[in-house]
C-alpha positions as CSV (number, residue, x, y, z in Angstrom):
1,X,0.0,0.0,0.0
2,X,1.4,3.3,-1.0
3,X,2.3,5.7,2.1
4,X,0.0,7.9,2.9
5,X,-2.8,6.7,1.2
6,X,-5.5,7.1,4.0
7,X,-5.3,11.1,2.9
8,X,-5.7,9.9,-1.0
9,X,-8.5,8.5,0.2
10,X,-9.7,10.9,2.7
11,X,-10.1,13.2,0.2
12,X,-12.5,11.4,-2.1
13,X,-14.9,11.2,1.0
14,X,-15.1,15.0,0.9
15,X,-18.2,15.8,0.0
16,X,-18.5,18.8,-3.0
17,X,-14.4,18.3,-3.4
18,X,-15.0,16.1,-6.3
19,X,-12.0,14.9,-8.9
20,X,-10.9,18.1,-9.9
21,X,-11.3,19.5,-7.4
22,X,-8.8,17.7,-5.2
23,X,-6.3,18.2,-8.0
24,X,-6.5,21.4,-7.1
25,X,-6.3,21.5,-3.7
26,X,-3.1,18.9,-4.2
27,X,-1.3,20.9,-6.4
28,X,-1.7,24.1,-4.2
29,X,-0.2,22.1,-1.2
30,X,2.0,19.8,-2.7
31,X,0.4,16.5,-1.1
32,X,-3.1,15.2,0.1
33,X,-1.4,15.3,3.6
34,X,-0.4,18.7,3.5
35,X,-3.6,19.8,2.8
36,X,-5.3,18.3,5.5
37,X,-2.7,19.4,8.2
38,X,-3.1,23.4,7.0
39,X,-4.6,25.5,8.3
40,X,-8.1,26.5,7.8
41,X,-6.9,30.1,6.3
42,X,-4.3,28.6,4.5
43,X,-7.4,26.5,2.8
44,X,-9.4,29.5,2.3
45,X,-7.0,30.6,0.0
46,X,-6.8,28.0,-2.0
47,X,-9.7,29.4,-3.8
48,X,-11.8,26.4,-3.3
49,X,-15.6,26.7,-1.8
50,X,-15.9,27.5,2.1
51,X,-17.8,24.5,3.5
52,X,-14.9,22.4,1.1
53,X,-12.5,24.0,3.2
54,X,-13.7,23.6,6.4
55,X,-14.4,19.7,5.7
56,X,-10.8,19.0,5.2
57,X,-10.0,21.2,8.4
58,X,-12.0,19.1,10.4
59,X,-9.6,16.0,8.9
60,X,-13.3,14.9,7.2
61,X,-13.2,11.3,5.4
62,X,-10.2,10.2,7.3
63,X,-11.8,7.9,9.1
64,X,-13.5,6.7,6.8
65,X,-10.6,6.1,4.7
66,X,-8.9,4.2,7.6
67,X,-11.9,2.0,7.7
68,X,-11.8,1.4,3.5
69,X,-7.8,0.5,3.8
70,X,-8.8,-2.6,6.1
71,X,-11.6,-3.7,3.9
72,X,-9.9,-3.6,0.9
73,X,-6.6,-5.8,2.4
74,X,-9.4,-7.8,3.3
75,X,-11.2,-8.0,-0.2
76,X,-7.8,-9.1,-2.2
77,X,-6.8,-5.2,-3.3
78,X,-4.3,-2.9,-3.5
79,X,-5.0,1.0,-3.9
80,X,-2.6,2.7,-6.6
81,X,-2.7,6.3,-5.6
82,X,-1.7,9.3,-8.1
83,X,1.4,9.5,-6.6
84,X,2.9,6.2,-7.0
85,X,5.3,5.3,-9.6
86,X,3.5,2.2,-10.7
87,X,0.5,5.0,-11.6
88,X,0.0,4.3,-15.2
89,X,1.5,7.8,-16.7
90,X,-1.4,7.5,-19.8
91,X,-3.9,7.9,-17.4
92,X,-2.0,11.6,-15.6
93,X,-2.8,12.6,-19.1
94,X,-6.7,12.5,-18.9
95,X,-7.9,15.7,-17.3
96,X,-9.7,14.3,-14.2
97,X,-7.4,11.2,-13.2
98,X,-8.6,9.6,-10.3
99,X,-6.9,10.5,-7.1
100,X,-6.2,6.4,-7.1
101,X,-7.3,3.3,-8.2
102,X,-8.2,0.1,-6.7
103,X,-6.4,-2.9,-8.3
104,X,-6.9,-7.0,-8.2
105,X,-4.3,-8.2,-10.1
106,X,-0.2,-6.8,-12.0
107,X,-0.8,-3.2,-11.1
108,X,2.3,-2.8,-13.9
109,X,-0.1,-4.0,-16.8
110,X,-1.5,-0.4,-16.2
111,X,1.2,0.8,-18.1
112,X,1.8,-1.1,-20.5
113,X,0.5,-0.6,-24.4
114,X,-3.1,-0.7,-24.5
115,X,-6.1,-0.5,-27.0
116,X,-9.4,-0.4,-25.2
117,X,-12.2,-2.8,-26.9
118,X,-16.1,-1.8,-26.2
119,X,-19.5,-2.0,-27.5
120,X,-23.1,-3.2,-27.5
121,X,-24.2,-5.2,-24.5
122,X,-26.5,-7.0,-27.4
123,X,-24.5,-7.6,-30.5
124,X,-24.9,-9.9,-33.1
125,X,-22.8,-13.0,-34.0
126,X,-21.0,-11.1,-36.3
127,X,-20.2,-8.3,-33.8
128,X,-19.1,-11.2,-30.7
129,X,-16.9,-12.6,-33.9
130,X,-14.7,-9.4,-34.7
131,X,-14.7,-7.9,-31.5
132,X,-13.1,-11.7,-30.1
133,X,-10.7,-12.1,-33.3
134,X,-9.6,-8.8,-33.0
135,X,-9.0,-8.6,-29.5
136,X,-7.1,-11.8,-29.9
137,X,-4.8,-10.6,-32.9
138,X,-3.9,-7.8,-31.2
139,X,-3.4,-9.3,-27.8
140,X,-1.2,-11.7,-29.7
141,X,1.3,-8.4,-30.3
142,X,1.6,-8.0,-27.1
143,X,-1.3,-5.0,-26.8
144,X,-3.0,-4.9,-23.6
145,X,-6.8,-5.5,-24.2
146,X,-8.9,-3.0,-22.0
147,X,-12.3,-3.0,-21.8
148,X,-15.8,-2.6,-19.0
149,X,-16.2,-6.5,-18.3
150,X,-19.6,-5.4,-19.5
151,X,-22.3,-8.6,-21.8
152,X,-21.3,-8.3,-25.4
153,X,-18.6,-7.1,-27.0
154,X,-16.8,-6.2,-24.0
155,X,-16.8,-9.9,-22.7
156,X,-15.8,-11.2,-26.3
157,X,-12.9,-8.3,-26.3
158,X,-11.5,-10.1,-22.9
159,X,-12.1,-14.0,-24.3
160,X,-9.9,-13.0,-27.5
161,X,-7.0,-11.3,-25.6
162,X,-6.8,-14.5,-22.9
163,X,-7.1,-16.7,-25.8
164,X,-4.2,-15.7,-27.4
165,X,-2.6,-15.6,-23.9
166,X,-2.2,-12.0,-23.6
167,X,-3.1,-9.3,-20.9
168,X,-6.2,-7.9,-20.6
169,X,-7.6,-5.3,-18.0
170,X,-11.7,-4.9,-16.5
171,X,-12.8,-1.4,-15.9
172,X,-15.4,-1.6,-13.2
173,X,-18.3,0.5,-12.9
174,X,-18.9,-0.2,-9.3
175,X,-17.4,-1.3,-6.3
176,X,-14.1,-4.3,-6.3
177,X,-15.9,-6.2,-3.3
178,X,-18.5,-7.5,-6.3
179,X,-18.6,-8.3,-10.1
180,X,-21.1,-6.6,-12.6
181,X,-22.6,-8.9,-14.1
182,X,-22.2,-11.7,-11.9
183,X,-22.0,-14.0,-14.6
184,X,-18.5,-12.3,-15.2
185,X,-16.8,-13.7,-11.8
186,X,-15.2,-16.4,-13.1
187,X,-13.8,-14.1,-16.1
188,X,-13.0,-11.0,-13.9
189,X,-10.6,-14.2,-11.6
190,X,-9.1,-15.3,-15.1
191,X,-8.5,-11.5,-16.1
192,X,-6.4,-10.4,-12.7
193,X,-4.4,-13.6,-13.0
194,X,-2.8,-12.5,-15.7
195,X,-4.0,-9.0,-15.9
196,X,-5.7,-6.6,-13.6
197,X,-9.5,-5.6,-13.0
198,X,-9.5,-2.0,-11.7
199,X,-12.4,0.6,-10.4
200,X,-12.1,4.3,-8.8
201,X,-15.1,3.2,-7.2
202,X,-15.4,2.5,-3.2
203,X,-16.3,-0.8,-2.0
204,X,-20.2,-1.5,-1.6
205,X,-20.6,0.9,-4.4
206,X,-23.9,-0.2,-6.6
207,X,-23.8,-0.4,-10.1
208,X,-25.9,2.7,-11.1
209,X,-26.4,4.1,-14.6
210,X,-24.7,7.3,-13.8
211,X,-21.1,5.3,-12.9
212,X,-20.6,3.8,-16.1
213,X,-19.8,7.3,-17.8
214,X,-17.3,7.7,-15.5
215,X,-16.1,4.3,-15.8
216,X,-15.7,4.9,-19.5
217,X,-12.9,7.8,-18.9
218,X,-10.9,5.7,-17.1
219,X,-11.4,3.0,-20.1
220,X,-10.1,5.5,-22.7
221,X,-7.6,7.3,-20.8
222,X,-5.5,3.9,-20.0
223,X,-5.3,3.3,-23.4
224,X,-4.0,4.8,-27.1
225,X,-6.9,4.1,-29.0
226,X,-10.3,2.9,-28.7
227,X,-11.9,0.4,-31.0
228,X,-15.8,0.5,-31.1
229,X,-17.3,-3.0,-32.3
230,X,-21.2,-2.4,-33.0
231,X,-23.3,0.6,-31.1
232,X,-26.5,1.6,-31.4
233,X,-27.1,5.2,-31.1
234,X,-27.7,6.3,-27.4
235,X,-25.0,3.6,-26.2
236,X,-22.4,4.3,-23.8
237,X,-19.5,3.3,-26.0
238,X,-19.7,6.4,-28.0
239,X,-19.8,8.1,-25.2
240,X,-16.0,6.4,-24.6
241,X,-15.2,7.4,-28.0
242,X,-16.3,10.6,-27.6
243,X,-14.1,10.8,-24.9
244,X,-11.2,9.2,-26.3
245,X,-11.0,12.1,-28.5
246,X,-11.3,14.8,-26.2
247,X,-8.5,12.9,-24.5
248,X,-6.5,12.9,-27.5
249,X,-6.8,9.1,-28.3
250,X,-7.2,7.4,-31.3
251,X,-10.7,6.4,-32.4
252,X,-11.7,3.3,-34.7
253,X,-14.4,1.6,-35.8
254,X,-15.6,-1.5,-37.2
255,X,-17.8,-0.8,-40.1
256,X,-21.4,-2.8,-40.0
257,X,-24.2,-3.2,-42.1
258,X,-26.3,-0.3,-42.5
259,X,-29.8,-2.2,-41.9
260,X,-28.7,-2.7,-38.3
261,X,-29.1,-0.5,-35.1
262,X,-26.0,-1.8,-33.9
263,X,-24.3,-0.4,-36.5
264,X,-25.6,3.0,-36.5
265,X,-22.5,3.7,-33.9
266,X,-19.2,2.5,-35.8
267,X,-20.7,3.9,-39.2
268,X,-21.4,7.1,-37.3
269,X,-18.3,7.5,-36.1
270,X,-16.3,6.3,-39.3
271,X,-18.3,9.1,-40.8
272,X,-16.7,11.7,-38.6
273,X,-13.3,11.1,-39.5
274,X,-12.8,7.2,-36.8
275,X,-10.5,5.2,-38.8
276,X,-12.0,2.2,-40.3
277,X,-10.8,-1.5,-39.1
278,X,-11.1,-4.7,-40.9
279,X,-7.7,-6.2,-39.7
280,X,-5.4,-5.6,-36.6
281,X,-3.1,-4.1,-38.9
282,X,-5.3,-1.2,-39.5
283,X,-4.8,-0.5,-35.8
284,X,-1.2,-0.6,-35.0
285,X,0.1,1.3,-38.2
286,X,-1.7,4.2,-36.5
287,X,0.6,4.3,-33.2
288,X,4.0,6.1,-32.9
289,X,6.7,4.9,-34.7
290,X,8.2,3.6,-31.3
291,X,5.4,1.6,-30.0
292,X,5.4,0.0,-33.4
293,X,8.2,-1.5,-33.2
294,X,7.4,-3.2,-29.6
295,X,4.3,-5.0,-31.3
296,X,6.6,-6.5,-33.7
297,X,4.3,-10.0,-34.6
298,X,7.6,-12.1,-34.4
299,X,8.5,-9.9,-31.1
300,X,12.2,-9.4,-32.3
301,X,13.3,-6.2,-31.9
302,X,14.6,-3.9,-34.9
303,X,18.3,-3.5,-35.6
304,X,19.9,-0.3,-33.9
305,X,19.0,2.4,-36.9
306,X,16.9,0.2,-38.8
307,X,13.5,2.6,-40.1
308,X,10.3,2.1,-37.8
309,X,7.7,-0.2,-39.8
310,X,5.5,1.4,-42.1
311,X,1.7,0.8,-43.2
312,X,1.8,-2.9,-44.5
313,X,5.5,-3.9,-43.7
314,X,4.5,-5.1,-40.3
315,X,1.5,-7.2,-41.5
316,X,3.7,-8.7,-43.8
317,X,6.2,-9.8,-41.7
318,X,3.6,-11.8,-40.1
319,X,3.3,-14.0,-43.3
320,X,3.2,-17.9,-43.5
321,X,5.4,-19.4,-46.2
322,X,3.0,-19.8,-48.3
323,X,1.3,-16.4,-48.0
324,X,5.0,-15.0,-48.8
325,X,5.4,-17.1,-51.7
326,X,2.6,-16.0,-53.5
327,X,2.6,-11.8,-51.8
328,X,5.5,-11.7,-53.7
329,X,5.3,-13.1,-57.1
330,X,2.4,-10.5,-57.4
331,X,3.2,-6.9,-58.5
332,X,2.9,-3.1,-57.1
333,X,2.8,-1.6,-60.9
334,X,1.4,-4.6,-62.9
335,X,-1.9,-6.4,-62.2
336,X,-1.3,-10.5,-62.8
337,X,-3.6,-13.3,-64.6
338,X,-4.0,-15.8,-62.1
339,X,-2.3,-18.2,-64.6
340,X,0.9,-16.3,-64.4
341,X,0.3,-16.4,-60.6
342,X,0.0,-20.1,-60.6
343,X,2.6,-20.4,-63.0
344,X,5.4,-19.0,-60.3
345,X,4.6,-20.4,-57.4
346,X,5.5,-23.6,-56.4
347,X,2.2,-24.8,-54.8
348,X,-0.9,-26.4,-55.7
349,X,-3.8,-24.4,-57.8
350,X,-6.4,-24.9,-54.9
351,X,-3.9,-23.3,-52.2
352,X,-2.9,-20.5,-54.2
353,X,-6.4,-19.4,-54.7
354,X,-6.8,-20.0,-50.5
355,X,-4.0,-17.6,-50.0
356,X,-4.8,-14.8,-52.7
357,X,-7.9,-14.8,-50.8
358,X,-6.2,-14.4,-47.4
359,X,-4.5,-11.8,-48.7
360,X,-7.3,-9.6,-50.1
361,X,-9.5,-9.9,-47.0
362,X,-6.0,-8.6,-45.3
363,X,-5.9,-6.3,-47.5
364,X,-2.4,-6.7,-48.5
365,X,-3.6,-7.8,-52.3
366,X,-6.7,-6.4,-54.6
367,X,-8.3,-8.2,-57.3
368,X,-9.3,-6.7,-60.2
369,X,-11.6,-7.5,-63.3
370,X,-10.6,-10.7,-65.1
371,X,-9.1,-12.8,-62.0
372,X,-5.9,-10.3,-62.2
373,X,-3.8,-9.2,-59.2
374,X,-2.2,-6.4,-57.9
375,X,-0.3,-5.6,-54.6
376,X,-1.8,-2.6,-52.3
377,X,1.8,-1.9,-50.6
């Protein structure tokens, strides 16, 4: 437990303080514990409202905070307060961090890469599909998975990433002594073996519509992008995206059909300038140059001076033989016949044809009228 956490905690029970508020009040005394041992002038002028001031005076919330500390050793937790190193730095980022987290699981997944994964609480088959494969594909590149533990897409999100044996991290939207749903304990223990499940929420806290909102800040602002996989058009996930970009994140989008409600959020939000995902690739080419390179598919890291990965070149690293074979007998500048296709690589006619297709839904190939070929990149 990080010292002097009772008066991170203190704080939060300060009724009328609120998030950024307490910022405030920390950054004009230099430490939660300086602020509740000044004195009650010395508050007064930290421009904050008078019954605020005289809370914290009167060392309000302490005691409950003392109180919280024992249940949460109790519960399996650890708090992460703003001021600990292990605080993810992404999150400092967000304007209205929490003051601290509570943490069941690594507390240093928090800072690692992440790409946070939500959607509809009711998608379709083809909506659990993507959101899973994606999250797996990713997850496989060492990209933390972060999503709300939420039905739906956020559940699939979490499957794919533990799947592919990667790290994923649950966003709570209520208290750690419970898990929302319930039919999500068993995921929420697989997630912080590996992983961690987090909330900024006290224990006992309900799950009330008016949390998730709040939840969903936290969602965005641990990660560098957020993918939305199927939305209808009052959901909460576009409240995350919306969000994401206020916080600076990336936004994507998985495009669906336009008969659907659930699609009405993705095509929204491609519409507005999201970028548009059908592969994992489409994600990662949008990160810094230096955080490409650490999602390498083959994990080997590039030789000192050697260019960062471009769009493409990391998706085609990731090539099986055969995909490689046949990638590169086809042309940038000259669209192929499929029998001059067949006709240089060493494979049989029915696998070639499985791979050129492979390669077009990846979008690393195009077919053109007249079964020719052409390389994108």
């Amino acid at each position: 437990m990080d010292e002097g956490i009772e008066f991170w905690v203190g704080l939060t029970r300060v009724e009328g303080l609120g998030v950024r508020g307490a910022h405030k009040l920390i950054a004009h005394f230099g430490s939660p514990q300086a602020a509740y041992m000044a004195s009650l002038t010395e508050l007064e002028a930290s421009g904050l409202p008078a019954a605020v001031c005289q809370a914290v005076f009167t060392q309000t919330g302490l005691k409950e905070a003392e109180r919280e500390i024992k249940e949460v050793a109790k519960a399996d937790c650890q708090l992460l307060a703003y001021s600990s190193e292990a605080y993810p730095p992404i999150l400092k980022q967000i304007a209205d961090p929490p003051l601290f987290l509570y943490v069941r699981g690594d507390v240093r997944v928090l800072s690692e890469h992440s790409l946070a994964v939500v959607g509809s609480r009711r998608p379709s088959a083809y909506g659990l599909q993507v959101a899973r494969r994606l999250a797996h594909d990713l997850a496989e590149r060492r990209l933390v998975i972060v999503s709300g533990l939420a039905r739906g897409i956020d559940s699939a999100a979490h499957h794919g990433a533990l799947e592919a044996k990667g790290k994923t991290i649950a966003v709570q939207g209520r208290g750690m002594d419970a898990v929302y749903p319930a039919e999500n304990k068993r995921l929420a223990e697989k997630i912080a073996e590996s992983g961690a499940v987090v909330s900024e929420f006290p224990l006992g806290t309900s799950p009330t519509p008016e949390n998730f909102p709040i939840r969903n800040r936290i969602i965005s602002g641990l990660s560098l992008g957020v993918l939305v996989v199927e939305a209808s058009e009052y959901s909460g996930s576009l409240i995350t995206a919306r969000v994401a970009a206020e916080q600076n994140r990336e936004v994507f989008a998985v495009p669906g059909n336009i008969t659907t409600a659930q699609s009405f959020g993705p095509n929204h939000l491609i519409k507005q300038g999201a970028k548009l995902v059908d592969q994992w690739m489409d994600i990662v080419e949008e990160f810094p140059p230096e955080v490409r390179m650490q999602l390498l598919p083959s994990g080997e890291a590039l030789d000192a001076g050697q260019a960062a990965p471009g769009p493409g070149e990391l998706f085609e690293r990731s090539l099986t033989a055969e995909q490689k074979a046949v990638f590169e007998a086809l042309r940038v500048d000259e669209a192929l016949f499929i029998d001059a296709i067949l006709g240089s690589v060493a494979l049989p006619q029915n696998q070639v044809l499985q791979v050129l297709l492979e390669l077009e839904m990846n979008g690393l190939i195009r077919q053109l009228p007249g079964k020719n070929f052409i390389r994108k990149l």
